[in-house]
ZAMARGU-4260 file (C-alpha; in steps of 0.2 Angstrom, whole numbers, plus 5000, padded with zeros to 4 digits):
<rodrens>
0) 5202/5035/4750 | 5193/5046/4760 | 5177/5042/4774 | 5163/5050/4773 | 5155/5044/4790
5) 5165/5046/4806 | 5171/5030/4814 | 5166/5027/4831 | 5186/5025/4835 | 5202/5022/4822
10) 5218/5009/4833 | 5234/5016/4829 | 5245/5000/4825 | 5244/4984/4821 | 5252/4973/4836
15) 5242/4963/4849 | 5233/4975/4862 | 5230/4983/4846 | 5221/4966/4839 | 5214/4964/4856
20) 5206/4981/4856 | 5196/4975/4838 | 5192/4961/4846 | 5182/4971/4859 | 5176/4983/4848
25) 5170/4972/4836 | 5157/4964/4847 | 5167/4951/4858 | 5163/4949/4877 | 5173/4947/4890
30) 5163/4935/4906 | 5171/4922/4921 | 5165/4906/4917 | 5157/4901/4934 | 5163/4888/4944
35) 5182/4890/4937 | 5195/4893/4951 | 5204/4908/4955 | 5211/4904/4972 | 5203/4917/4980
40) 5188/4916/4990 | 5182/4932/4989 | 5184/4937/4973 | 5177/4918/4965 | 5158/4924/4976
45) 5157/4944/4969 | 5160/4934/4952 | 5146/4923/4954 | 5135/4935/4952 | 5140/4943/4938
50) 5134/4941/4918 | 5145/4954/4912 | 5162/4958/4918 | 5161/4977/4908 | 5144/4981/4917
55) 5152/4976/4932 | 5163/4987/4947 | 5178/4981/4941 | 5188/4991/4955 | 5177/4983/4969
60) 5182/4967/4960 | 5200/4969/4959 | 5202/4976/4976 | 5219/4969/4983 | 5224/4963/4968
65) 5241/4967/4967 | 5255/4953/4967 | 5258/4952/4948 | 5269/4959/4935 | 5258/4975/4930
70) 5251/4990/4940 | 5234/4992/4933 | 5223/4985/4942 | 5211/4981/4927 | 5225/4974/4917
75) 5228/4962/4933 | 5211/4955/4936 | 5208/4952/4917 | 5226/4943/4917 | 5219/4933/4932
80) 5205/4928/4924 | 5214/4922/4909 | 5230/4914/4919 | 5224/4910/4936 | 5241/4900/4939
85) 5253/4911/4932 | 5269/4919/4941 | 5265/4906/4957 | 5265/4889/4952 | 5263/4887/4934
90) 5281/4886/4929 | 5286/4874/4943 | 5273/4861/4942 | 5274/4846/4931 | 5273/4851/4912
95) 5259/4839/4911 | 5245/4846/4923 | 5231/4857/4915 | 5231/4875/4914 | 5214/4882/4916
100) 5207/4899/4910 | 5194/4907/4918 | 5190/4919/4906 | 5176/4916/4893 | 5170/4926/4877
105) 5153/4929/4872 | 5148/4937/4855 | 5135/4950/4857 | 5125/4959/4842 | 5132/4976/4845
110) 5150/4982/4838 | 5160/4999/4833 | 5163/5006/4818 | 5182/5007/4817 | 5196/5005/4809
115) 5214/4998/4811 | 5229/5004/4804 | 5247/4999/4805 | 5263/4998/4797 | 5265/4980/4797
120) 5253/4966/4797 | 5241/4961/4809 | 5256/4956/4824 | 5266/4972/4822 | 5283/4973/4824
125) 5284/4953/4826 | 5284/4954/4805 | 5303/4964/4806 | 5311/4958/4822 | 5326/4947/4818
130) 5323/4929/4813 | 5332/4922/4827 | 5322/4932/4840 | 5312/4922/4853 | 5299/4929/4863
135) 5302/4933/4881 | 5287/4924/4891 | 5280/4905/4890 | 5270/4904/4873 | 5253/4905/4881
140) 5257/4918/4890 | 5256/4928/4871 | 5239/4921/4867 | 5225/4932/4867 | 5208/4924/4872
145) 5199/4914/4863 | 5211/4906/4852 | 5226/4897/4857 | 5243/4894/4847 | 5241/4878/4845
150) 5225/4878/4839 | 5224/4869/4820 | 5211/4876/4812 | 5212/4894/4814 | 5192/4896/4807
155) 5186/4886/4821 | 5189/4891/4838 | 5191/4879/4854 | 5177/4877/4866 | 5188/4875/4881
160) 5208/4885/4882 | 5221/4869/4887 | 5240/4871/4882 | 5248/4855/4876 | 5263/4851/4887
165) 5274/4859/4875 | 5265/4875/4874 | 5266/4877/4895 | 5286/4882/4896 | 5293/4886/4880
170) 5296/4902/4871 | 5291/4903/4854 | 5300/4909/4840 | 5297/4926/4831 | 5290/4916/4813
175) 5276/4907/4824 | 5273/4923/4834 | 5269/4933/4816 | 5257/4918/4810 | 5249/4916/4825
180) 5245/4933/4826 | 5243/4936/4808 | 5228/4924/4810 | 5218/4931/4823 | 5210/4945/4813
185) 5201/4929/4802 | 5198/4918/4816 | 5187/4933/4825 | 5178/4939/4808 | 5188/4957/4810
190) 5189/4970/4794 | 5197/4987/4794 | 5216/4981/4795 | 5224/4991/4783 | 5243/4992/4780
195) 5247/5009/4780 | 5255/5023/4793 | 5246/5038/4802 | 5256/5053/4797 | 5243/5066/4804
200) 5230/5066/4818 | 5220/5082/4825 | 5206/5087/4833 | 5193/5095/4825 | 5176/5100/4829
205) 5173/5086/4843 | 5180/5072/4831 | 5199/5066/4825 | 5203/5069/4808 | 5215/5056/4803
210) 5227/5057/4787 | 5239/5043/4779 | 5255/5041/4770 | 5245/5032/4758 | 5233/5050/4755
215) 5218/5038/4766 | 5207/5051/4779 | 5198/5048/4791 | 5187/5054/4805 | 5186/5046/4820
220) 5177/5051/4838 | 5190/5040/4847 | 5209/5039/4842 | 5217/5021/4851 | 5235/5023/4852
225) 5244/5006/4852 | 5260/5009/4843 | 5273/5005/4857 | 5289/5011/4861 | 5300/5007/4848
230) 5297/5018/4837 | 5312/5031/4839 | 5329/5024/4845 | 5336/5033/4857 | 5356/5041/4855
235) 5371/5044/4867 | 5379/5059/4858 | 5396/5052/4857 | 5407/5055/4843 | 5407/5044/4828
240) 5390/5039/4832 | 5383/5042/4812 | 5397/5034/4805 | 5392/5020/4793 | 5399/5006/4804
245) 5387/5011/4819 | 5370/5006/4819 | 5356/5007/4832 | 5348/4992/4826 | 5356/4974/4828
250) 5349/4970/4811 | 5361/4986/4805 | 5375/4981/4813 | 5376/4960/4810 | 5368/4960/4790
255) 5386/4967/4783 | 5398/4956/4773 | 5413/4961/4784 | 5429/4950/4786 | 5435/4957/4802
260) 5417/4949/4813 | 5421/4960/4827 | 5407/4969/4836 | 5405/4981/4848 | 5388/4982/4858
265) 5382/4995/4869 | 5369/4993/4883 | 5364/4980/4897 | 5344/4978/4889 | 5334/4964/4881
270) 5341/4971/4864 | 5358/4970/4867 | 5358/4955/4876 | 5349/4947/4861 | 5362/4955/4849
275) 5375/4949/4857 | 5368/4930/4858 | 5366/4932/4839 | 5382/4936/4833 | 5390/4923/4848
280) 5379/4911/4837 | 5387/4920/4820 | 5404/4920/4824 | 5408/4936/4828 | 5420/4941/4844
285) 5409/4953/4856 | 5415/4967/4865 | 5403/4971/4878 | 5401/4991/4887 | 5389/4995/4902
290) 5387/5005/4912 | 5388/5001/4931 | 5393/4987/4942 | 5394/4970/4933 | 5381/4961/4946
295) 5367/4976/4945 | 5368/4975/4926 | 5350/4970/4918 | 5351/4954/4912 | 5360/4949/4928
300) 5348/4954/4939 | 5335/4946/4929 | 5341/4931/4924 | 5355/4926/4934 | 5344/4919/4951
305) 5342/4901/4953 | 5323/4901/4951 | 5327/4905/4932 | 5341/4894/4931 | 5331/4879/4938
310) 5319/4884/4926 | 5327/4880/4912 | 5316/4894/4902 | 5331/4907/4898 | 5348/4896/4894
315) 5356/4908/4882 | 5352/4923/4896 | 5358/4912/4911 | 5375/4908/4903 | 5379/4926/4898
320) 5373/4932/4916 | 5386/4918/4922 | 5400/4924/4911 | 5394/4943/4914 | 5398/4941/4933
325) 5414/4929/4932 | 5405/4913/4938 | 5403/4905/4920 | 5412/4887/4920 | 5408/4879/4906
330) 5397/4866/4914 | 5380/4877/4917 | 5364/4870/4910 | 5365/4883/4896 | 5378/4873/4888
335) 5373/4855/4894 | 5358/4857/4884 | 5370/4859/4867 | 5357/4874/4860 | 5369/4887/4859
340) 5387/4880/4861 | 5390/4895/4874 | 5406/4884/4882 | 5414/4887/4860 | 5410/4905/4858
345) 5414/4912/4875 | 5430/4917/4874 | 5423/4928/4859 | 5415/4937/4872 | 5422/4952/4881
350) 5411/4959/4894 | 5417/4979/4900 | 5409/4983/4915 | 5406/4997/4921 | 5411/5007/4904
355) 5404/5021/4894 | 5407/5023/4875 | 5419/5040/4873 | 5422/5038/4856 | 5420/5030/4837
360) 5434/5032/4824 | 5432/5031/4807 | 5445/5015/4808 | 5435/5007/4819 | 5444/5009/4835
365) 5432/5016/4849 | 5437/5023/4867 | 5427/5016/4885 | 5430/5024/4900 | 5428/5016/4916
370) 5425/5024/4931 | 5426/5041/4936 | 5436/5055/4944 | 5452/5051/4950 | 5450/5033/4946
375) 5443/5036/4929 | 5453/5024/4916 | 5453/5023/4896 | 5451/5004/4889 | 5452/5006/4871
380) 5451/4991/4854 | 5445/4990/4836 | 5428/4984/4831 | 5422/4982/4813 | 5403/4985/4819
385) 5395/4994/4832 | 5378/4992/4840 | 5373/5006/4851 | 5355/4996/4862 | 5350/5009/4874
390) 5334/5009/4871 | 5318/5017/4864 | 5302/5028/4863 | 5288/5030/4855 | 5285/5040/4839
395) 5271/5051/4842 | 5274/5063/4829 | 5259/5061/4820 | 5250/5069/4834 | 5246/5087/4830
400) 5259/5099/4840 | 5244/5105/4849 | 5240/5086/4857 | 5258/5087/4861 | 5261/5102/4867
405) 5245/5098/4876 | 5252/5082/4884 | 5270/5089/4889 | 5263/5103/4899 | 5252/5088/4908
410) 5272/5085/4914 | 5279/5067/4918 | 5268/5054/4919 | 5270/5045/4938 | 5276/5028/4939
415) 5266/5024/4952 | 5249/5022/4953 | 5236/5027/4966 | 5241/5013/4977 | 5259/5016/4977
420) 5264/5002/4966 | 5277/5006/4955 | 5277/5003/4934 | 5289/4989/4928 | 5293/5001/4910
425) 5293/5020/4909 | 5277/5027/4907 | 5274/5041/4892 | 5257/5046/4895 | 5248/5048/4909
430) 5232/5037/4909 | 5216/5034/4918 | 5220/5017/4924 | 5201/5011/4918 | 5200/5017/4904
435) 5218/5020/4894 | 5209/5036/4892 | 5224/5051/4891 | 5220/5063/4908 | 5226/5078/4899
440) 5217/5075/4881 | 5198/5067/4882 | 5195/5054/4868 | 5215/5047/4867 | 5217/5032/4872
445) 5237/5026/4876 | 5237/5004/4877 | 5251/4995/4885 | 5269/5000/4883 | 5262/5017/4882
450) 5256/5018/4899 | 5270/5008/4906 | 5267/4991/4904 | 5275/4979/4890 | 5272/4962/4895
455) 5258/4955/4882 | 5249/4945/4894 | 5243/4963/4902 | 5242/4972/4888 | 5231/4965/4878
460) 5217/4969/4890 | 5218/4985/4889 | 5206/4985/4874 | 5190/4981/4890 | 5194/4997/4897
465) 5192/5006/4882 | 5176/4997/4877 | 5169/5000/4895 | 5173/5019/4893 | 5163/5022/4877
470) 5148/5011/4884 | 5146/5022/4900 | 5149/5037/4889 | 5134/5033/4879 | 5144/5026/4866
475) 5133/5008/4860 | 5138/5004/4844 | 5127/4997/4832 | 5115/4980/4831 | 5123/4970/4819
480) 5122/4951/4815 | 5137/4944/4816 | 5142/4932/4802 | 5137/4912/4807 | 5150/4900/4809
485) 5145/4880/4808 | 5138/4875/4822 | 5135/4893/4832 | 5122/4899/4836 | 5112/4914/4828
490) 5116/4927/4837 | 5132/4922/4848 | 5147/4911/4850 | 5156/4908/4866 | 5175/4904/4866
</rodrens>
């Protein structure tokens, strides 16, 4: 398949800051829906005033907003909008008091010509993760607006965004995640998904020109990368690492028909934490490595405080923090609630601190040293499987050497921005904070994870600052009448 009319911008994957930027291209508004409280004074009055929040001064209007979990201003308004409550009170309060959104969706007669191509279907990699896999934030803080995951009908969307008291707290599961997500292009009237991977994109003659796996071109004035960071898994060059008992996946290293369930799991991360709860769950005995101090280990300084225990979100991470640190006593909250039978399996667990990996055999041992110098010390033992979880990056390899080349010689994106606030995630390219718009190559957009930021709740906003960059570029779209739902009106619905 090959276009012959050049797309007003082509979305590199398929996960949801990639469906949210459809969204806004394909027509949607974003407005505050007057009246609605936000808890701040200042910033309820400017938005009184205003019709249309991408016509607007958005960084007069998120002056000073800084106390959440992202760096980029726009991405913290918009999440304010959305979640007004959330990371003060929301979590604490009784599960039966509303949650309020103040962010509203208008259809407008104009959209973009563009296209959206991943490998998986629409929800990206929430299609392959493992089926035990739960997400990390509440359930509607995964929601993108204008539907919620709760919602029955998909085709019809709600008029007003209120959680169930289920929905407020708990963490949904990676099946309902794919569905939910999986839904949205229908519900919004979105085409141009197409199941396929970007293996080549350059720049030619003021445009992109786009090739396939599939032998699809395109051309495109705009190329949206939302692909995240998981792309290529990242090594620790120890010997035995390609054997064909190691794995850099937990998938790899736990779908094997071995006897001997005996694991060995490298890393303090989300991954390997999420591994290790798995096969705790399967049946295997864990042998744990990290590196550094038990009590600075990832998952410990997380979600080992009381606010998390209290909370009652993360039971499966609390108990392993507990037994992480030496202060697991069989009688934590994890266990009283009978989910995971943490009390059963935890002598299968063997946490190393402070360890790194040395070396794989081909009989399975493996060699950990702790410490260093004159204090250094081997710890040694047998494992039929190892996982090494140290992380990621993206895969950008698509990208013409010249964009690359062009982006490495930009050097090492900041993790701070121009207020001094610090990243949460490693950055990998270096953005214009309003408009994901790549400093060092015009027209490439980098959403979410790219630009630092993986939490769903902010990246999915992203999508705005791309919409506002084309509109004050020039770039309208076209009039178009947008398909009529039962009881819309003509020419828009608000959501």
């Amino acid at each position: 398949m090959t276009t012959t009319s050049t797309l007003d911008a082509l979305v590199v994957g398929s996960g949801p800051s990639a469906i949210a930027t459809s969204i806004a291209l394909s027509g949607y508004r974003p407005h505050y829906i007057r009246g609605c409280k936000l808890y701040r004074e200042r910033l309820e009055s400017e938005l009184a005033s205003v019709d249309d929040l991408l016509s607007a001064d958005l960084p007069s209007l998120s002056h000073g907003l800084s106390q959440r979990q992202s760096n980029n201003r726009l991405a913290v308004l918009f999440d304010l909008l959305f979640h007004p409550n959330a990371d003060y009170t929301e979590l604490a309060e009784p599960h039966d008091q509303p949650t309020q959104t103040c962010l509203g969706l208008t259809r407008s007669n104009r959209s973009h010509a563009h296209v959206v191509v991943g490998d998986e279907a629409a929800g990206g990699s929430w299609h392959t993760m493992r089926g035990s896999t739960l997400a990390l934030s509440p359930g509607y803080w995964m929601e993108l607006p204008g539907l919620e995951m709760n919602a029955s009908k998909l085709s019809e969307p709600p008029r007003s965004w209120r959680p169930t008291r289920e929905s407020r707290r708990s963490r949904r599961g990676r099946n309902e995640m794919a569905r939910y997500y999986r839904g949205l292009p229908k519900h919004f009237g979105l085409g141009g998904f197409v199941s396929d991977r970007v293996v080549s994109a350059r720049e030619d003659d003021g445009a992109w020109a786009i090739e396939t796996r599939d032998g699809r071109s395109y051309r495109a004035r705009r190329l949206i990368l939302a692909v995240g960071t998981s792309g290529v898994k990242k090594r620790i060059g120890v010997a035995g690492e390609d054997l064909p008992h190691v794995s850099h996946t937990c998938g790899g290293a736990l779908d094997s028909a071995e006897e001997t369930r005996t694991l060995l799991v490298i890393g303090a991360g989300l991954s390997a934490t999420d591994c290790i709860v798995e096969a705790l769950q399967a049946g295997w005995t864990v042998f744990h490595s990290f590196r550094g101090p038990a009590a600075s280990a990832k998952i410990v300084t997380k979600f080992g405080g009381d606010h998390w225990i209290r909370s009652g979100m993360y039971p499966e991470y609390n108990a392993l923090a507990s037994k992480i640190t030496g202060d697991f006593d069989g009688t934590t909250m994890f266990d009283k609630m009978r989910r995971f039978r943490f009390s059963e399996m935890a002598s299968s667990y063997k946490p190393h601190a402070d360890t790194e990996l040395r070396e794989i055999g081909r009989d399975g041992s493996f060699t950990l040293r702790r410490g260093s110098g004159a204090f250094a010390a081997e710890v040694s033992g047998h494992a039929a499987r190892v996982a090494i979880l140290v992380g990621s990056r993206p895969d950008l390899s698509f990208l013409s050497q010249e964009v690359r080349d062009t982006l490495e010689r930009a050097g090492p994106p900041p993790r701070e921005n121009a207020d001094g606030i610090r990243s949460t995630h490693e950055v990998f390219v270096d953005v214009d904070p309003w408009s994901m718009e790549a400093k060092a190559v015009p027209k490439l957009h980098a959403l979410g994870p790219l630009r630092g930021d993986n939490f769903c709740r902010f990246a999915i906003h992203d999508g705005w600052g791309v919409l506002r960059a084309m509109e004050q570029n020039g770039e309208l779209g076209e009039v178009v009448n947008p398909k009529k739902k039962r009881g819309q009106k003509k020419a828009k619905t608000e959501l």
